[in-house]
N, CA, C and O of each residue as an XYZ file, in Angstrom:
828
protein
N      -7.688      0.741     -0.554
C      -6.670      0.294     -1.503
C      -6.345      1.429     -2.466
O      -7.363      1.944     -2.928
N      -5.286      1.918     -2.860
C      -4.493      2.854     -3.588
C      -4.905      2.700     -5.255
O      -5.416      3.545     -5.989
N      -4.583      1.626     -5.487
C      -4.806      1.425     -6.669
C      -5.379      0.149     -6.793
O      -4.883     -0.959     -6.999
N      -7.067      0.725     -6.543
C      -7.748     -1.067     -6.756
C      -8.075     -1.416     -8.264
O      -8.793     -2.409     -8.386
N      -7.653     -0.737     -9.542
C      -7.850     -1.232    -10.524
C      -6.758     -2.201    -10.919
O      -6.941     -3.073    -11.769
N      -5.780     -2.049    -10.367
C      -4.408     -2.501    -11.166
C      -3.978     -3.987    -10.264
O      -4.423     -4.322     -9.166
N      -2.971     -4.724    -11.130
C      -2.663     -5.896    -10.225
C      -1.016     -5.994     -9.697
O      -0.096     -5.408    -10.269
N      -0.913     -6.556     -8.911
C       0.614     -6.687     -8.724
C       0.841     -8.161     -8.949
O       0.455     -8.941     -8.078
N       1.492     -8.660    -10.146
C       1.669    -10.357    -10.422
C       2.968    -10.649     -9.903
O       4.024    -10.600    -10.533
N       2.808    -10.950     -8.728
C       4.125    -11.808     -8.095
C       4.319    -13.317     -8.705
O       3.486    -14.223     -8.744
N       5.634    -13.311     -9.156
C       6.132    -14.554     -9.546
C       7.167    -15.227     -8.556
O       8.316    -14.876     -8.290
N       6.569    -16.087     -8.179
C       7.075    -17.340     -7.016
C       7.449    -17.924     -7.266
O       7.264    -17.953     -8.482
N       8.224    -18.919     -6.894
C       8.512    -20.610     -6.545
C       8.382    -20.972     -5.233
O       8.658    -20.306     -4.235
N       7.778    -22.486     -5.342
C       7.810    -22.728     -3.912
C       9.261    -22.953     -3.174
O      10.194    -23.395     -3.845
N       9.442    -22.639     -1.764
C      10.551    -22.612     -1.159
C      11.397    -23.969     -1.255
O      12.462    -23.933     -0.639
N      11.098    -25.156     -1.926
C      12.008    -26.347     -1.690
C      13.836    -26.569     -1.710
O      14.430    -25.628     -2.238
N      14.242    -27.099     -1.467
C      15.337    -26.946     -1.252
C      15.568    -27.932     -2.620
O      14.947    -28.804     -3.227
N      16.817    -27.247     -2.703
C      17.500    -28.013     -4.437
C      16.726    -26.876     -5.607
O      17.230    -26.605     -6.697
N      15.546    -26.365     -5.150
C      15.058    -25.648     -6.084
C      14.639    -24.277     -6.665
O      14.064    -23.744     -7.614
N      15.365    -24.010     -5.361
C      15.818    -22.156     -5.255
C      17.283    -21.940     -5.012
O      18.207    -22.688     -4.692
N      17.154    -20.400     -5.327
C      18.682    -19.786     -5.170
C      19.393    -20.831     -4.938
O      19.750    -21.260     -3.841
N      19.659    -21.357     -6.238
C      20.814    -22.489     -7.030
C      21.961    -21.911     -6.828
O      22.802    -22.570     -6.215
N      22.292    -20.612     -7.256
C      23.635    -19.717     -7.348
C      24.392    -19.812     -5.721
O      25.586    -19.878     -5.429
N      23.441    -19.794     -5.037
C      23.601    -19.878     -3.570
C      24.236    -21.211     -2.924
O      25.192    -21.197     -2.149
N      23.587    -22.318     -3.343
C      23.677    -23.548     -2.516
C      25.195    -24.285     -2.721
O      25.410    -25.292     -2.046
N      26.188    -23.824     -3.591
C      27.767    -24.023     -2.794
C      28.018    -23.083     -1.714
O      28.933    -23.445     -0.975
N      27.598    -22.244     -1.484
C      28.144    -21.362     -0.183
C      27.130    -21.975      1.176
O      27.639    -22.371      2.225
N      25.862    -21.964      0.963
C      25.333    -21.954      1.810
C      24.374    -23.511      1.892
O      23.621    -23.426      2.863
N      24.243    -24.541      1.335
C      23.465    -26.055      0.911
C      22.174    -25.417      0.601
O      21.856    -24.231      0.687
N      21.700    -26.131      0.337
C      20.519    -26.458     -0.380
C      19.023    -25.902      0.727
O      18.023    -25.305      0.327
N      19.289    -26.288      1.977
C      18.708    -26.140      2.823
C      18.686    -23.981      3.617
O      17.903    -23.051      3.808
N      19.447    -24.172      3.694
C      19.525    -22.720      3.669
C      19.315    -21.631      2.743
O      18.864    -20.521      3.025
N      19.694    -22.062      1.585
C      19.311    -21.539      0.374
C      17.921    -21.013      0.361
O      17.451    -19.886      0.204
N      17.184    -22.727      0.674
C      15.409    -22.393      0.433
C      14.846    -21.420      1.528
O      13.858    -20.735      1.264
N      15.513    -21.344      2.859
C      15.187    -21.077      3.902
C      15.349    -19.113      3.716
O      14.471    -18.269      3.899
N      16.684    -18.935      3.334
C      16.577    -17.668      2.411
C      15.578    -16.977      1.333
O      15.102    -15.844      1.247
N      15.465    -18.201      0.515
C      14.198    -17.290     -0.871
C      13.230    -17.376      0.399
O      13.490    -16.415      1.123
N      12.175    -18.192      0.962
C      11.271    -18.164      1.715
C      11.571    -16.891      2.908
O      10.589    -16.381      3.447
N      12.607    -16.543      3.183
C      12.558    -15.236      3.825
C      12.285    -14.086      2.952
O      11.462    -13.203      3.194
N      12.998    -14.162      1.978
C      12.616    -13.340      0.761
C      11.350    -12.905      0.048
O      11.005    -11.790     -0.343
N      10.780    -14.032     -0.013
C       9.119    -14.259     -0.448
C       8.360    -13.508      0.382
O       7.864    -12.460     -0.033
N       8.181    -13.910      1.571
C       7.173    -13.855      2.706
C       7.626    -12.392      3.014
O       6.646    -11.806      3.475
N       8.850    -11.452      2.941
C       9.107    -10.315      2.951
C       8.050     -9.732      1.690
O       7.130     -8.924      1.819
N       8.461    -10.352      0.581
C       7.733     -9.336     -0.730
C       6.429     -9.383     -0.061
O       6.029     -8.345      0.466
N       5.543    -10.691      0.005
C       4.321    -10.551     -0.123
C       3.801     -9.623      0.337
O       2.962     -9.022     -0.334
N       4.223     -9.088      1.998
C       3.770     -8.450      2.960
C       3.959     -6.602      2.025
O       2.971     -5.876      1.912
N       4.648     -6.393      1.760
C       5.341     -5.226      1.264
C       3.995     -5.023     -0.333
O       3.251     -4.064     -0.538
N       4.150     -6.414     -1.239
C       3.028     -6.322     -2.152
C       1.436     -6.130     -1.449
O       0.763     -5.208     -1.908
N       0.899     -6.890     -0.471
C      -0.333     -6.673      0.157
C      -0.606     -5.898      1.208
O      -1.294     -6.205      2.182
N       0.117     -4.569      0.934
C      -0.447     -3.559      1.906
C      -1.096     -2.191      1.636
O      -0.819     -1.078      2.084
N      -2.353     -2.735      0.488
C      -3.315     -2.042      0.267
C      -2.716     -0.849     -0.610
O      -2.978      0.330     -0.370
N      -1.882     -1.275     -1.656
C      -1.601     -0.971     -2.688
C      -2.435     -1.305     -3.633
O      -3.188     -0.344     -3.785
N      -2.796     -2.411     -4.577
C      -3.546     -3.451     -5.245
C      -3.524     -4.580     -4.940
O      -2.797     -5.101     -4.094
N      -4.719     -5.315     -5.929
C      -4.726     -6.542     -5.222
C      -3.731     -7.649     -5.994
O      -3.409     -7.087     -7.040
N      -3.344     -8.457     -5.965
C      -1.871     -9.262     -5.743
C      -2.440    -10.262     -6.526
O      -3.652    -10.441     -6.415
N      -1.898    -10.838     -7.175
C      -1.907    -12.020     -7.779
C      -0.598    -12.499     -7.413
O       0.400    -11.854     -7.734
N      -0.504    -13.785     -6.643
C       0.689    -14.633     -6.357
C       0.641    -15.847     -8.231
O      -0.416    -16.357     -8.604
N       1.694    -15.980     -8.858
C       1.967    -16.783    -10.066
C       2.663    -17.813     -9.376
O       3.685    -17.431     -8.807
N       2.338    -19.196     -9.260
C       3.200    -19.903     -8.468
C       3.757    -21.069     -9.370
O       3.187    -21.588    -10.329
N       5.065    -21.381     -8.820
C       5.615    -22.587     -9.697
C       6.085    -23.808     -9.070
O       6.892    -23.414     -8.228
N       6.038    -24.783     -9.028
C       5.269    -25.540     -9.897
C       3.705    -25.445     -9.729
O       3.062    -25.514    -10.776
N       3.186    -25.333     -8.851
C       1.734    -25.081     -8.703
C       1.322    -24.118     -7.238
O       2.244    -23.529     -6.674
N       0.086    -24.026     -6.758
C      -0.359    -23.168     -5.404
C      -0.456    -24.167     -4.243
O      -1.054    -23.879     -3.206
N       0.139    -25.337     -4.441
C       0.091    -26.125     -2.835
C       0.848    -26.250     -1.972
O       0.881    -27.060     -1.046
N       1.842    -25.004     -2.393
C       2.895    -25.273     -0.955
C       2.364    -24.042      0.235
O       1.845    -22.937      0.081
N       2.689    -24.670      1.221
C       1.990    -23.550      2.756
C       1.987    -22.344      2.384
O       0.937    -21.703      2.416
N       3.216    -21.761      1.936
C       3.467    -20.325      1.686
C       2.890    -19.877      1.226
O       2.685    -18.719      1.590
N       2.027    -20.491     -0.139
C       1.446    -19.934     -0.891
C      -0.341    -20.093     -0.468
O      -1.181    -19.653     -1.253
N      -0.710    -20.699      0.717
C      -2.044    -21.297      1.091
C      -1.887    -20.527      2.236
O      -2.974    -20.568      2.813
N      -0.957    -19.719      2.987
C      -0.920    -19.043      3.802
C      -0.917    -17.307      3.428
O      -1.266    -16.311      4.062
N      -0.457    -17.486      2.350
C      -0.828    -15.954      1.878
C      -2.063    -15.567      1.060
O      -2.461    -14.404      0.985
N      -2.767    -16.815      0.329
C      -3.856    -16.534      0.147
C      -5.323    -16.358      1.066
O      -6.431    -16.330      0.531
N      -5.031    -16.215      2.959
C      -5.911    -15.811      3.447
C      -5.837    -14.745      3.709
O      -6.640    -14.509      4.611
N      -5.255    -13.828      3.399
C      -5.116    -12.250      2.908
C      -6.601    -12.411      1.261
O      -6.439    -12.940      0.161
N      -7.827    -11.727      1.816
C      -8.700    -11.466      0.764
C      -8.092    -10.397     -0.466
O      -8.754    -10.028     -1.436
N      -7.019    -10.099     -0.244
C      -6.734     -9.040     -1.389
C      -5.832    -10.299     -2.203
O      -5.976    -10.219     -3.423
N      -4.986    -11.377     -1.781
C      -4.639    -12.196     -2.511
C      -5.334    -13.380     -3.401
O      -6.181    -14.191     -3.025
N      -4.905    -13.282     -4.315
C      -5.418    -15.022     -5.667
C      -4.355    -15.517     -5.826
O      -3.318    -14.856     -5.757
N      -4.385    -16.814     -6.079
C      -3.268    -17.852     -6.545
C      -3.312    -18.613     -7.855
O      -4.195    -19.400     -8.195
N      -2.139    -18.236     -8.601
C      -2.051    -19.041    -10.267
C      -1.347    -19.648    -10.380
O      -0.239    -19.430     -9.890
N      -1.629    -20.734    -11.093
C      -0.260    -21.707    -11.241
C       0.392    -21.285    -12.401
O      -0.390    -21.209    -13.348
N       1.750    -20.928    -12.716
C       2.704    -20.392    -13.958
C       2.157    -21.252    -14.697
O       1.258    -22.017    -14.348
N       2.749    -21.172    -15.945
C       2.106    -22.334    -17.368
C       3.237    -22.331    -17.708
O       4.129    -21.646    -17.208
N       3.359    -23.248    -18.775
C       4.678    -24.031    -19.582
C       5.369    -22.449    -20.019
O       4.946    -21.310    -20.215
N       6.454    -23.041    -20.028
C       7.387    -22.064    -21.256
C       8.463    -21.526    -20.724
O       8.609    -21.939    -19.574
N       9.370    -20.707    -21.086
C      10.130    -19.630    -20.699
C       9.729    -19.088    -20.260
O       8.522    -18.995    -20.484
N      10.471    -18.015    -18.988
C       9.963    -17.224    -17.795
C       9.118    -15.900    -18.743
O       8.051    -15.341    -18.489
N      10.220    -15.662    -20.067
C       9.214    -14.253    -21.179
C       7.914    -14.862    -21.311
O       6.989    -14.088    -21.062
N       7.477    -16.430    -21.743
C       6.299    -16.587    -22.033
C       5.349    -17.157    -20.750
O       4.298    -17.766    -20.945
N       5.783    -16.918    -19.680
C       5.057    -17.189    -18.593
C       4.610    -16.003    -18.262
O       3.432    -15.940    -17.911
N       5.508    -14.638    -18.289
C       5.271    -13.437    -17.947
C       4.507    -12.617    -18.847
O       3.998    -11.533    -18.560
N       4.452    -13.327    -20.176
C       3.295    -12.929    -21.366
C       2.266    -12.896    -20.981
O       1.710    -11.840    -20.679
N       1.456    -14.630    -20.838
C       0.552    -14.675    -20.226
C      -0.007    -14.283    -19.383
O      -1.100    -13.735    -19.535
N       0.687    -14.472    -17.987
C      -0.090    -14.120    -17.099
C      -0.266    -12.284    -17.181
O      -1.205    -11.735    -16.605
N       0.608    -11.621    -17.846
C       0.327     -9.952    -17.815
C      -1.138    -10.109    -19.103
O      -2.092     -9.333    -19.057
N      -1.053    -10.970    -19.906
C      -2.613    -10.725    -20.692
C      -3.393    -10.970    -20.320
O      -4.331    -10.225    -20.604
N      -3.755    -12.337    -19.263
C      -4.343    -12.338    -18.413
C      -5.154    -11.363    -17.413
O      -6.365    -11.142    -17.391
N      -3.972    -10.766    -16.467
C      -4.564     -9.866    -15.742
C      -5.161     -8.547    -16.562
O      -6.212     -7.934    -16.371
N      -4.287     -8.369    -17.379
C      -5.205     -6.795    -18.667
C      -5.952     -7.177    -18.477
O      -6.613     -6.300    -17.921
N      -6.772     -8.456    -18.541
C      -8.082     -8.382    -18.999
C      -9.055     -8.387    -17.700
O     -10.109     -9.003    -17.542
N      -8.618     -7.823    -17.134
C      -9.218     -7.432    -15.407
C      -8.558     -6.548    -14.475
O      -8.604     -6.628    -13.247
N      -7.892     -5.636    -15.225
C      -6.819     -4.583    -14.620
C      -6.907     -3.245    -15.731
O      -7.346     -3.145    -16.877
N      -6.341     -2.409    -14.898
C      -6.054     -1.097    -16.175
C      -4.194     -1.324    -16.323
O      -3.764     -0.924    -17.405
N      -3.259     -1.835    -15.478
C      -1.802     -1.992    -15.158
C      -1.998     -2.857    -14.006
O      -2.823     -2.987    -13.101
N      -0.429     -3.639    -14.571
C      -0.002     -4.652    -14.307
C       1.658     -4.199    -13.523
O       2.469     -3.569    -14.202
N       1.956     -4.566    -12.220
C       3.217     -4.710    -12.159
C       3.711     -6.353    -11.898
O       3.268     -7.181    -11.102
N       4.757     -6.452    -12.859
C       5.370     -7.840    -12.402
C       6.867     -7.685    -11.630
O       7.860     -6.993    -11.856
N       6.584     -8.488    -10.805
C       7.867     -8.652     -9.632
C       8.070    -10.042     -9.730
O       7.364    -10.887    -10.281
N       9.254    -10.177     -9.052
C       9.829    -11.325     -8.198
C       9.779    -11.322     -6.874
O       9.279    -10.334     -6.335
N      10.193    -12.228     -6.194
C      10.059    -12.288     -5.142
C      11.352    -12.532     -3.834
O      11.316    -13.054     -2.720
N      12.557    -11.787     -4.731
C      13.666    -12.411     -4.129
C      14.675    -11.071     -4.171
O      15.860    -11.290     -4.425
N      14.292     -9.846     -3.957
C      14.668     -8.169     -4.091
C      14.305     -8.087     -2.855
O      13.172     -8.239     -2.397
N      15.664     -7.749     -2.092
C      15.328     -7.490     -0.844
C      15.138     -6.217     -0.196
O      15.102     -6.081      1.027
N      15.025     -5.333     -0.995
C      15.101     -3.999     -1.486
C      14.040     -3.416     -2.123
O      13.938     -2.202     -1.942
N      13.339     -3.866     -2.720
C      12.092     -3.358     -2.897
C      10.673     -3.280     -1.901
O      10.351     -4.115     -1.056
N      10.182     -2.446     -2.142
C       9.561     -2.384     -1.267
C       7.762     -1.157     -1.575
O       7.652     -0.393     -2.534
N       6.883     -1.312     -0.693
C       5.685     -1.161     -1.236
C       5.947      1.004     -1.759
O       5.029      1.517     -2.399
N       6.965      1.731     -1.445
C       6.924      2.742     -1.903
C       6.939      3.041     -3.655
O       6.318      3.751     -4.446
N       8.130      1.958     -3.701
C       8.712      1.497     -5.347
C       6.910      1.396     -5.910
O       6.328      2.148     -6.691
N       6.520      0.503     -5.365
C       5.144     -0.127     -6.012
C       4.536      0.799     -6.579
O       4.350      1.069     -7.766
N       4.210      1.317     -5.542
C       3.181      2.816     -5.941
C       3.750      4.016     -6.414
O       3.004      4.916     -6.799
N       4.996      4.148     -6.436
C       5.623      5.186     -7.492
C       5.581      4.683     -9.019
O       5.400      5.543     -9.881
N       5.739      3.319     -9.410
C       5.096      2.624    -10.530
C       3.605      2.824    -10.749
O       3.345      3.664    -11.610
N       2.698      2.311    -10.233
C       1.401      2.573    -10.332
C       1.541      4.295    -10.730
O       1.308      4.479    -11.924
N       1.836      5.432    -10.043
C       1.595      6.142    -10.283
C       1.982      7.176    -11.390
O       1.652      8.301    -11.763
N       2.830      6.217    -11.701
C       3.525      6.876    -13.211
C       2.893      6.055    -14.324
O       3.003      6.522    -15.457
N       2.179      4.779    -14.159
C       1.709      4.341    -15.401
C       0.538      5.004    -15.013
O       0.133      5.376    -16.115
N      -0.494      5.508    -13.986
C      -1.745      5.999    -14.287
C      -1.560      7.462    -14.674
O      -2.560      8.115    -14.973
N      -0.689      7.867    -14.685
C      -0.199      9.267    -14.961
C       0.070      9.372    -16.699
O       0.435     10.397    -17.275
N      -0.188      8.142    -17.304
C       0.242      7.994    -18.728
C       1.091      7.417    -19.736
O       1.025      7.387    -20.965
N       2.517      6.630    -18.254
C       3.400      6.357    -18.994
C       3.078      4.418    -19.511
O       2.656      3.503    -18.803
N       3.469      4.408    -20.902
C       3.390      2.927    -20.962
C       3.899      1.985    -20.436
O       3.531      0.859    -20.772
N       5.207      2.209    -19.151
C       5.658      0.817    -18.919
C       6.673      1.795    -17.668
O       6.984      2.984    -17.605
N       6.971      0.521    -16.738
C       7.817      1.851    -15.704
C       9.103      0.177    -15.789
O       8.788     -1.012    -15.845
N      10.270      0.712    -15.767
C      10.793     -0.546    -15.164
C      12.279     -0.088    -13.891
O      13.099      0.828    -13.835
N      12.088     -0.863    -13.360
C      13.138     -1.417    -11.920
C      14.422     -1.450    -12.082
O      14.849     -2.333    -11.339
N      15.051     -1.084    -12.510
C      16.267     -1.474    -13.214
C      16.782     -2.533    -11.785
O      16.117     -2.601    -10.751
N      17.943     -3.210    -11.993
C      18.944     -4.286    -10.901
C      20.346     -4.302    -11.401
O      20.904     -4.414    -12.492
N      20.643     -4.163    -10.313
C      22.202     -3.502    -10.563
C      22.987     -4.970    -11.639
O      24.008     -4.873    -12.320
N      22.516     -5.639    -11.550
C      22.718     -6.932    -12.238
C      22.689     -6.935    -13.467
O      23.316     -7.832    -14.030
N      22.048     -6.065    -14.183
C      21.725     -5.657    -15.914
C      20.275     -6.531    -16.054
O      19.970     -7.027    -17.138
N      19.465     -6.664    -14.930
C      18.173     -7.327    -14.916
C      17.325     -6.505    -14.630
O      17.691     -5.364    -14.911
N      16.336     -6.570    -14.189
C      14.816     -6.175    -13.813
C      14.120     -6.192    -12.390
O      13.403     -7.177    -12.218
N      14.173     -5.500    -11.577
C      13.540     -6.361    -10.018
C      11.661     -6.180    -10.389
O      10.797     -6.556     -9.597
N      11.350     -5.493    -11.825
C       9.895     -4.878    -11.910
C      10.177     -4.618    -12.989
O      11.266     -4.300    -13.465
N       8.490     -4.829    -13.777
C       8.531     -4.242    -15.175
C       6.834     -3.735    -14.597
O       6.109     -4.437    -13.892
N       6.563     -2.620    -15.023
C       4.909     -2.227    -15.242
C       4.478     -1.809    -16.365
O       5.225     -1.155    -17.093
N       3.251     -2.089    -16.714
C       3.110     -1.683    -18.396
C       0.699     -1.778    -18.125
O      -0.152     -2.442    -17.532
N       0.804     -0.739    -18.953
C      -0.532     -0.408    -19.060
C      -0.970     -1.305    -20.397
O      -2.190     -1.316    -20.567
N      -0.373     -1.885    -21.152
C      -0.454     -2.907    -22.029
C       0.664     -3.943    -22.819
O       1.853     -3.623    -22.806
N       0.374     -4.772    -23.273
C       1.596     -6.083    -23.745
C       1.867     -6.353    -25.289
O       1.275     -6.608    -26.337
N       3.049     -6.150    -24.802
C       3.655     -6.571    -26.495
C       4.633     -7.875    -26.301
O       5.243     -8.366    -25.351
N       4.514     -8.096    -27.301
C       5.282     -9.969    -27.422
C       6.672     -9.612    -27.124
O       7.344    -10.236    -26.302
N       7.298     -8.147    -28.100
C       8.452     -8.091    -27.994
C       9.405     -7.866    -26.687
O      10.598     -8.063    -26.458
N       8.359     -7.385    -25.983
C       8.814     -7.401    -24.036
C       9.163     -8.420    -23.718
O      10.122     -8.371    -22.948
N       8.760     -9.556    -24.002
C       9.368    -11.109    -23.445
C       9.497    -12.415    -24.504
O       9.235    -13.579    -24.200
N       9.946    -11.963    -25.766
C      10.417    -12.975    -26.603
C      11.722    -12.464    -26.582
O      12.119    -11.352    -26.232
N      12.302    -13.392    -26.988
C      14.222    -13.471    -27.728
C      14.863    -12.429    -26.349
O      15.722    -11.583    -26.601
N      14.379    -12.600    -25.048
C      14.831    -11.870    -24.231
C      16.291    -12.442    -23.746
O      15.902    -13.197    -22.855
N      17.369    -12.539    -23.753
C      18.074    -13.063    -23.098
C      18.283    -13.279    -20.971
O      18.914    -12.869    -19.996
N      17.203    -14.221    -21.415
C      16.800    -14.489    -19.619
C      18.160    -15.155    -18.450
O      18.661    -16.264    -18.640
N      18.588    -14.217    -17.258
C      19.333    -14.515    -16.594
C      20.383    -13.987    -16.906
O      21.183    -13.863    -15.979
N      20.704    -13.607    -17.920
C      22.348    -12.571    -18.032
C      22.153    -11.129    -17.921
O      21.010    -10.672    -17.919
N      23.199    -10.365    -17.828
C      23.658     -8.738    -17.880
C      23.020     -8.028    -18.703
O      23.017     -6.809    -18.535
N      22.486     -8.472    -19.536
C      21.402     -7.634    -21.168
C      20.359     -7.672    -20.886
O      19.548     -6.875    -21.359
N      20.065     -8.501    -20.123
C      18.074     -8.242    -19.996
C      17.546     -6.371    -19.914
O      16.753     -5.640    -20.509
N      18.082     -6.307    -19.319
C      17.511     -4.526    -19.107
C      17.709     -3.952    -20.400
O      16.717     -3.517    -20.986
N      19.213     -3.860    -21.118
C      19.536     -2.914    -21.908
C      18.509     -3.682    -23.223
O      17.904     -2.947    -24.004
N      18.428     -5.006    -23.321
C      17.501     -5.448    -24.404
C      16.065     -4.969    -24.291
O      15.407     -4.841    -25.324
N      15.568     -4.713    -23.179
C      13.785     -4.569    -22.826
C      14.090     -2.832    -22.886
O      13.062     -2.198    -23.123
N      15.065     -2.175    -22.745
C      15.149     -0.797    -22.929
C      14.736     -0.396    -24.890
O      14.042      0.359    -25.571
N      15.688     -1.463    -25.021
C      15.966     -1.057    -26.864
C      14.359     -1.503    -27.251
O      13.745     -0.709    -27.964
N      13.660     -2.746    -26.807
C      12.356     -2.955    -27.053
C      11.177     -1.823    -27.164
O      10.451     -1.356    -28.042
N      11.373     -1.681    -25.983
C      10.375     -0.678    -25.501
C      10.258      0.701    -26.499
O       9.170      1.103    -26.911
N      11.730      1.445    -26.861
C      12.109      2.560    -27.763
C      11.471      2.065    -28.939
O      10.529      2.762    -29.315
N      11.799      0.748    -29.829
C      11.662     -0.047    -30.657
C       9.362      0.046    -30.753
O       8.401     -0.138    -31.500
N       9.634      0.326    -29.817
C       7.930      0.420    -29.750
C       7.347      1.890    -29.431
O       6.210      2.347    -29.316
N       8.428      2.329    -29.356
C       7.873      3.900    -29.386
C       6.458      3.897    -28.264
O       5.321      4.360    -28.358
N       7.201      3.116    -27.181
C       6.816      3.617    -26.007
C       6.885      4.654    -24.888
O       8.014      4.998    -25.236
N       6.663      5.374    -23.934
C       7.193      5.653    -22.948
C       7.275      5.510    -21.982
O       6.153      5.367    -21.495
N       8.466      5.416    -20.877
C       8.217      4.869    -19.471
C       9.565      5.461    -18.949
O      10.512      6.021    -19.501
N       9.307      5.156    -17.825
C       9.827      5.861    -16.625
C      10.739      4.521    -15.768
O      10.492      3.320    -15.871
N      11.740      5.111    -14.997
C      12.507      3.820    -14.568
C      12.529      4.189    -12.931
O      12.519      5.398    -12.698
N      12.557      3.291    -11.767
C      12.527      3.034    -10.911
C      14.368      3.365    -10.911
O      15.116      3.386    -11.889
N      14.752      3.626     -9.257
C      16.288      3.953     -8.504
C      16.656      2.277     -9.358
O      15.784      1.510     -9.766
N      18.315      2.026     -9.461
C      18.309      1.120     -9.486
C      18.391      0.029     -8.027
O      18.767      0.469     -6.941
N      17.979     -1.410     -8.226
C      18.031     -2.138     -6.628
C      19.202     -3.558     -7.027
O      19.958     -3.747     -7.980
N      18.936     -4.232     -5.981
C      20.037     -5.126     -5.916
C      18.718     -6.249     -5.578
O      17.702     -6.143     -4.891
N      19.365     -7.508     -6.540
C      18.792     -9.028     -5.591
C      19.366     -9.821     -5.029
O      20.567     -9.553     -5.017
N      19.020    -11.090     -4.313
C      19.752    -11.530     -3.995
C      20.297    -12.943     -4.902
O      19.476    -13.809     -5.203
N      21.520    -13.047     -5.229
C      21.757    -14.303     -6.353
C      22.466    -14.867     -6.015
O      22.371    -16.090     -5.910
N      23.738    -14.002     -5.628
C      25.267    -14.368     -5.261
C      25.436    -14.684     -3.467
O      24.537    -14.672     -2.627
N      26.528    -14.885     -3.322
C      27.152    -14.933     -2.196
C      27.451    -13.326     -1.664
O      27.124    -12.581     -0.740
N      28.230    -13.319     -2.791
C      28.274    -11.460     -2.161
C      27.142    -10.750     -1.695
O      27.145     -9.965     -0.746
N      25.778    -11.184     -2.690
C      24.902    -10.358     -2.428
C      24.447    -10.884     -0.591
O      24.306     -9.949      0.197
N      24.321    -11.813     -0.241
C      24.076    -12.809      0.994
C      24.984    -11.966      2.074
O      24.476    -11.515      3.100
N      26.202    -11.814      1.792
C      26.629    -10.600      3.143
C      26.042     -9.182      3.010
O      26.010     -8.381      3.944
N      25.621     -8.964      1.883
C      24.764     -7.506      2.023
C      23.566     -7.769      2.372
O      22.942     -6.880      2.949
N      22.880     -9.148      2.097
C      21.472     -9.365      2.942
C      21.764     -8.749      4.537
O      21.148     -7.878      5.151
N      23.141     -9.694      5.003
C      22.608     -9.827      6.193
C      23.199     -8.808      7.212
O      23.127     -8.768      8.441
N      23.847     -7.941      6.239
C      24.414     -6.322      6.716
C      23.232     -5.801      6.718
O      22.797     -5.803      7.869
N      22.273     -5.214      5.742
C      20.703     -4.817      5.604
C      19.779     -5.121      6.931
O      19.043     -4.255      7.402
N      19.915     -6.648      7.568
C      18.833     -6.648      8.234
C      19.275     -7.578      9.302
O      18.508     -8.092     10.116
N      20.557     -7.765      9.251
C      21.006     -8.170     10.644
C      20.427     -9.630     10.708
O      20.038    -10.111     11.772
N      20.396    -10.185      9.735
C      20.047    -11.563      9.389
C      21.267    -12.599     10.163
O      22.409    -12.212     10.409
N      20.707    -14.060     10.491
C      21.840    -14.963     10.648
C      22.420    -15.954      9.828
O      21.649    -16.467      9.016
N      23.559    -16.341      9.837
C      23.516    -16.698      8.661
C      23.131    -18.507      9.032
O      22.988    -19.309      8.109
């Protein structure tokens, strides 16, 4: 393992339908939708557990759906259930959490179809190299990754979650903290419809 001190906290949902890629389900129902993030997922995991670090899956609503009981027989994987709050104060926690059994933390999603285990470890290797925080930029004005060798509140309070500012707000934070960090190429996720014909240009997907 590359970096067995550090964790990679994947944040999940289980694949149900009605309860993923919402943005999606007028183009494509409800059913396809889920069938998409769950392609999405089961892509990250593989890409997160390949002896990079060891993985923490964050799951929502809890760790009993297959996906998530199927990736925890990978021994480098654990399973958490998210806790109450906003996605900033879910992503609080669980990054104080792992500090306290890690030297760095990367948090992902699980729905960047574009990321991939090189990104990972060019993060890892710029926060063990010194820097306080590496982030992902998304062509979206979001985040596909944030990494940070330690946590401040101001990283995920008053964040404006789901719009075009998330990045440029966690940029001004970070300065605001007289941090330093390093930024990842920018990537694309998948949200839209548009983005859904570039899925399936990428990988020759059906629709």
């Amino acid at each position: 393992m590359l970096f067995p001190g550090g964790r990679i906290l994947l944040f999940a949902k289980a694949p149900l339908p009605g309860r993923v890629k919402t943005r999606l389900i007028p183009a494509v129902g409800e059913q396809r939708a889920a069938q998409l993030y769950r392609e999405l997922l089961e892509r990250m995991i593989g890409e997160a557990a390949a002896g990079i670090a060891p993985v923490e899956i964050w799951c929502a609503p809890d760790t009993r759906h297959s996906v998530f009981r199927e990736a925890a027989s990978n021994p480098s994987i654990s399973l958490h259930t998210q806790p109450g709050g906003d996605l900033g104060e879910r992503m609080a926690f669980a990054t104080r959490q792992a500090l306290t059994r890690s030297e760095a933390v990367l948090l992902i999603g699980g729905d960047c179809p574009v990321l991939n285990g090189a990104h990972l470890e060019q993060a890892f290797a710029w926060l063990y190299a010194g820097a306080d925080a590496v982030l992902g930029p998304a062509e979206d004005g979001g985040y596909v990754l944030l990494g940070l060798r330690r946590v401040a509140r101001e990283l995920f309070a008053g964040i404006p979650w789901s719009t075009p500012a998330v990045l440029d707000v966690t940029r001004r934070r970070l300065g605001e903290l007289n941090w330093s960090w390093r930024e990842l190429e920018p990537l694309w996720d998948l949200d839209r419809e548009a983005d859904l014909d570039r899925y399936l240009r990428l990988n020759g997907g059906s629709q």
